[in-house]
KELO-529572 format. One line per 5 residues: their letters; for each residue x negated, y, z negated of N, C-alpha, C. Coordinates in steps of 0.05 Angstrom, whole numbers. Atoms other than C-alpha are relative to their C-alpha. Last residue first. Example, Ala and Ser with C-alpha at 12.3 -4.5 7.8 and 13.67 -1.06 7.14 Angstrom:
BEGIN
sa = 16/-24/1/-273/-21/-143/15/22/-14  -18/-24/0/-246/-90/-156/-18/24/0 $
//
This chain:
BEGIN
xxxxx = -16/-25/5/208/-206/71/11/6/-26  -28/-12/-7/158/-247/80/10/17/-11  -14/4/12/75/-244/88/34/8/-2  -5/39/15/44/-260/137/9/-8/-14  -32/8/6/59/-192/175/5/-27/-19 $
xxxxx = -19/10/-19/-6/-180/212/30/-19/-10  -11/-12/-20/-40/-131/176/27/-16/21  -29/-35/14/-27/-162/108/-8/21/29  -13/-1/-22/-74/-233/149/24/36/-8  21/-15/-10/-138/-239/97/16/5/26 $
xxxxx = 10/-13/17/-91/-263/44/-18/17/18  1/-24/-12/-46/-307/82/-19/32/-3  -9/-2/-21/-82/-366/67/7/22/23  23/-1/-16/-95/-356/3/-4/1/30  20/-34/4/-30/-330/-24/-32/-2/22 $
xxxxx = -9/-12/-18/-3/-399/14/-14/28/0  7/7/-30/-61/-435/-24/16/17/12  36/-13/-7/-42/-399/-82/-9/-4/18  10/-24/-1/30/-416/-80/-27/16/9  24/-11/13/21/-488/-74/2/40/9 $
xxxxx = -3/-19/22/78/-519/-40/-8/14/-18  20/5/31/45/-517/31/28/-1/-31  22/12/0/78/-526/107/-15/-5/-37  -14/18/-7/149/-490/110/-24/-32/-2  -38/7/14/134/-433/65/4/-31/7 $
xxxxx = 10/2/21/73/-432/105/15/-8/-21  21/30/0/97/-439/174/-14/-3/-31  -23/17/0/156/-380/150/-21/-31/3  -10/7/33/101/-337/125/25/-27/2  21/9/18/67/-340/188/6/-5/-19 $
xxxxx = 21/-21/19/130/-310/226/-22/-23/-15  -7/0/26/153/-350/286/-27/12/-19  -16/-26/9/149/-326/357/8/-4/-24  10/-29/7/78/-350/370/33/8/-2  19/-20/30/93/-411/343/3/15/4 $
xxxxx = -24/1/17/150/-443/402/-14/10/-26  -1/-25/10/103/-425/461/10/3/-30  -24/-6/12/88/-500/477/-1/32/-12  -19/25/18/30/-509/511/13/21/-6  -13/34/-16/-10/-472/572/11/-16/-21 $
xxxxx = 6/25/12/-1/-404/540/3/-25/17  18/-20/42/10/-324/554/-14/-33/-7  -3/13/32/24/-358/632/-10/8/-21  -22/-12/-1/25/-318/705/11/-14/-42  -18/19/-6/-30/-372/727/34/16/-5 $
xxxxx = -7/-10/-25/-81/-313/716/26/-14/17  -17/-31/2/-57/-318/639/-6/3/31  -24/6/14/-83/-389/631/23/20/16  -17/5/-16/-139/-375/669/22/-11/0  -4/-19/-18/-160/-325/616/17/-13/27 $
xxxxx = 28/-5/-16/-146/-370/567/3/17/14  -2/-31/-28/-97/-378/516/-22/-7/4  -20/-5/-9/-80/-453/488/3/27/23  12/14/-24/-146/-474/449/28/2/25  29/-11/-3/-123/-420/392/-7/-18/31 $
xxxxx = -5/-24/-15/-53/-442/392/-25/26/9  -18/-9/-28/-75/-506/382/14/24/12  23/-4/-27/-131/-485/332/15/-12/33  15/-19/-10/-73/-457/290/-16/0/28  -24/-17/-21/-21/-513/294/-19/26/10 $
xxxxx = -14/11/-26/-77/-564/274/12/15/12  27/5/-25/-100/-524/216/2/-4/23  -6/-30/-13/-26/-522/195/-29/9/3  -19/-8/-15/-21/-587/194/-4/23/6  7/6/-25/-94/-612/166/23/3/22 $
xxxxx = 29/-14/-13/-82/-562/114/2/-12/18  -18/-29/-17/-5/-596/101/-30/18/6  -13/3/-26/-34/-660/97/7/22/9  13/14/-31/-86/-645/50/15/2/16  -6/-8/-32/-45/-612/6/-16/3/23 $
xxxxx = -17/7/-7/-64/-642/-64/16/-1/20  0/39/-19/-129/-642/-55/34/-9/1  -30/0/-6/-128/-554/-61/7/-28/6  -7/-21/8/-196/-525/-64/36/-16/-13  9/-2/15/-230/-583/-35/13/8/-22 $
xxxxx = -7/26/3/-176/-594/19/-15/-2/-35  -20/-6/11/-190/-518/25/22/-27/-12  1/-17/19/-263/-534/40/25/5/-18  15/13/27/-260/-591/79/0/17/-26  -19/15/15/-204/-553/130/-16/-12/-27 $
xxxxx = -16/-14/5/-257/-495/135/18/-13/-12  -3/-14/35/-310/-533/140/21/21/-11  3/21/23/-286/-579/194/-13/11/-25  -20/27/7/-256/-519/234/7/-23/-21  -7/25/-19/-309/-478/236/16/-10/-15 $
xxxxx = -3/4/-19/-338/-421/185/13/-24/19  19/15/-18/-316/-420/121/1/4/34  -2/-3/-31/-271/-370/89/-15/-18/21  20/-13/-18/-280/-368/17/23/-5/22  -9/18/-24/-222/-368/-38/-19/17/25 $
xxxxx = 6/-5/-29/-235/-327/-100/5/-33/15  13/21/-14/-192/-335/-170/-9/8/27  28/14/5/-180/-278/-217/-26/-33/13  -2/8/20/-109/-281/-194/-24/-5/-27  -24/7/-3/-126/-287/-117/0/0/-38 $
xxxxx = 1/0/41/-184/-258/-98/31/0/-4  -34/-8/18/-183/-277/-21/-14/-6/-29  -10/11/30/-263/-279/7/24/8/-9  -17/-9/3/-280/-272/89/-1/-8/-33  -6/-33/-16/-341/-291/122/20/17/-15 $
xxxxx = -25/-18/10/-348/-350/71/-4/21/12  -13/18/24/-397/-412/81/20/22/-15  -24/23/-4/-411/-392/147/3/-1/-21  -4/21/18/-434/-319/123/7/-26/4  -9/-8/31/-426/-274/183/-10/-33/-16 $
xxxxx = -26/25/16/-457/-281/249/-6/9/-20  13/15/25/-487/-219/279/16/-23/-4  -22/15/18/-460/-190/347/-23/-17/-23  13/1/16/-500/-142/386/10/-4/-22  -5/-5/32/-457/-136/448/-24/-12/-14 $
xxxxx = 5/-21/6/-482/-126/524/-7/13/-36  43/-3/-6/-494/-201/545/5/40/-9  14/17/25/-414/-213/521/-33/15/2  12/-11/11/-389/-151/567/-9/-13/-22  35/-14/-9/-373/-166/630/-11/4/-20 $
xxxxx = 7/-37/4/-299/-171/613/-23/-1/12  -18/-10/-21/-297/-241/634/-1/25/3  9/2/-32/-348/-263/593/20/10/20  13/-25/4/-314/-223/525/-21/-10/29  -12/-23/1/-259/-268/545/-20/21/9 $
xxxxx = -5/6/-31/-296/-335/555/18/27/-2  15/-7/-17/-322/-319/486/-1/1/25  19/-30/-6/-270/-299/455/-14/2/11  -17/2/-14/-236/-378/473/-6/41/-10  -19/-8/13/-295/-414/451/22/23/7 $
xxxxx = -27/23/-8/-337/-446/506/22/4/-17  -3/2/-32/-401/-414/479/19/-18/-2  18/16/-16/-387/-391/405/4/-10/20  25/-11/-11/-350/-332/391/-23/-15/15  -3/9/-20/-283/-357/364/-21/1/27 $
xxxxx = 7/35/-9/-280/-316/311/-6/-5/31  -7/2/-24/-298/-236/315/-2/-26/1  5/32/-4/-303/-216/233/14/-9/37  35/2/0/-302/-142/217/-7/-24/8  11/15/-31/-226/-125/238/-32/3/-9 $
xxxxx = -1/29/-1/-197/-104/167/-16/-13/27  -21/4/-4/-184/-29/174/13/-31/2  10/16/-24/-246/-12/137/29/-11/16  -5/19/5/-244/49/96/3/-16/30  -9/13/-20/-288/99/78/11/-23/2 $
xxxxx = 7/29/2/-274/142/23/-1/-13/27  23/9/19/-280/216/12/-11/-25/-3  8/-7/27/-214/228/14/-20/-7/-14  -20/-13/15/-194/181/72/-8/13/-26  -2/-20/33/-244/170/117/23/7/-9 $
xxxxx = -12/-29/0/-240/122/179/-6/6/-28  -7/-4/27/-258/48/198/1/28/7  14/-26/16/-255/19/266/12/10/-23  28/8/1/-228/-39/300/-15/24/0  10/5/28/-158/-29/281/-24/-8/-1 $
xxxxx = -13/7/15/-138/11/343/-15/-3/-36  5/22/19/-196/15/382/22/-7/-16  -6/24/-17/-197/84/421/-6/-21/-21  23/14/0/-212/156/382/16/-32/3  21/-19/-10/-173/219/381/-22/-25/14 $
xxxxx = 26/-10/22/-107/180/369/-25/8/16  -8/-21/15/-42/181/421/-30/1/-21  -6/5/37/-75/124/457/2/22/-8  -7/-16/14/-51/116/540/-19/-2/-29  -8/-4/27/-93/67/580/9/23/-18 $
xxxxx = 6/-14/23/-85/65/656/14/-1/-39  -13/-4/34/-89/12/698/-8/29/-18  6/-29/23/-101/3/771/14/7/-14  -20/-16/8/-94/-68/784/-17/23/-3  -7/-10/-24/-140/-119/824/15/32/-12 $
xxxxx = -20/6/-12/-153/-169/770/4/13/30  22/18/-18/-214/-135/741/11/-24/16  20/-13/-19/-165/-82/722/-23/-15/6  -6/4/-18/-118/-133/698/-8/29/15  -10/20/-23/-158/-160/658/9/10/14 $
xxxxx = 24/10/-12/-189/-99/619/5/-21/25  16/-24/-32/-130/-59/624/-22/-17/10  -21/-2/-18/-96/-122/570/-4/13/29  0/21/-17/-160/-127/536/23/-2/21  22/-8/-22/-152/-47/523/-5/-34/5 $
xxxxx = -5/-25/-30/-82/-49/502/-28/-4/14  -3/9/-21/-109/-107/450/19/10/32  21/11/-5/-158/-77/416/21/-25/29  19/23/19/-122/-23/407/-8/-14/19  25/8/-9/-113/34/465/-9/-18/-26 $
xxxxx = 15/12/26/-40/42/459/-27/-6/12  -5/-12/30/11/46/507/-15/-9/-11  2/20/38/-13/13/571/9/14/-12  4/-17/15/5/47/653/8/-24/-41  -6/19/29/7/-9/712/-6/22/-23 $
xxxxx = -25/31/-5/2/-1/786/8/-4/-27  4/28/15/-32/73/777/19/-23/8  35/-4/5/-40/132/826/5/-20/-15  6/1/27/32/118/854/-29/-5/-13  12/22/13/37/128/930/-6/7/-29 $
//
């Protein structure tokens, strides 16, 4: 008999949601991570004296009924963390050109804000707003016990960010903005 049902690569953040489910599933999982220290990009490090942050400081989606939080309930481990809220009116800031661009919290300040920022592409904010928080309201946990990554249409997650952007804004800056707080995850093209 095989001591594990299931062996991860990688202990980021999301190797270890991955063990987490389906070791409270039934599975025995083990997590591989070649580094000294677990988390992926949710920890900072020294380089020469400097510390640096790897980008992961901000945990959307947090409030009750939001789609981290029915996560970090599943795990067991919302009632353990000691989570702050950030800034609503800018968790995040792109400096774009001598120009900043906040980050608002929620939905309707987020789109109001960049509508603000940007009146000419309203439509395309409230598009590609739209495509986000549908692929946001999409995973769940019982999504995934059902054998499914998504109850709708899969057809986003395999296109690049820069291509919905490209294909959504003409406004450079806005796109700069946009992707600006995403250079880990590819947003921008080739």
């Amino acid at each position: 008999m095989n001591k594990y049902d299931i062996i991860i690569i990688g202990g980021g953040l999301g190797g270890l949601a991955c063990g987490a489910i389906l070791g409270r599933e039934g599975y025995y999982v083990c997590v591989l991570e070649q580094n000294g220290v677990i988390g992926g990009c949710l920890q900072s490090f020294r380089r020469q004296g400097r510390l640096l942050d790897t980008g992961i400081h901000y945990i959307g989606s947090m409030d009750d009924g939001h789609v981290l939080n029915r996560y970090f309930k599943y795990f067991g481990i919302l009632d353990r963390l000691n989570l702050q809220k950030m800034d609503p009116d800018g968790f995040d800031i792109i400096c774009i050109g001598g120009q900043q661009y906040r980050f608002p919290v929620g939905y309707q300040a987020f789109t109001s804000y960049f509508k603000s920022e940007f009146p000419g592409e309203r439509t395309g904010i409230d598009r590609f707003c739209g495509i986000v928080r549908n692929i946001g309201q999409s995973i769940s946990v019982e999504t995934m016990r059902g054998g499914l990554l998504s109850s709708k249409d899969l057809g986003y997650l395999g296109v690049a960010a820069s291509d919905v952007l490209d294909e959504t804004f003409k406004d450079e800056k806005l796109k700069n903005a946009l992707a600006g707080n995403s250079s880990l995850y590819g947003a921008s093209g080739g």
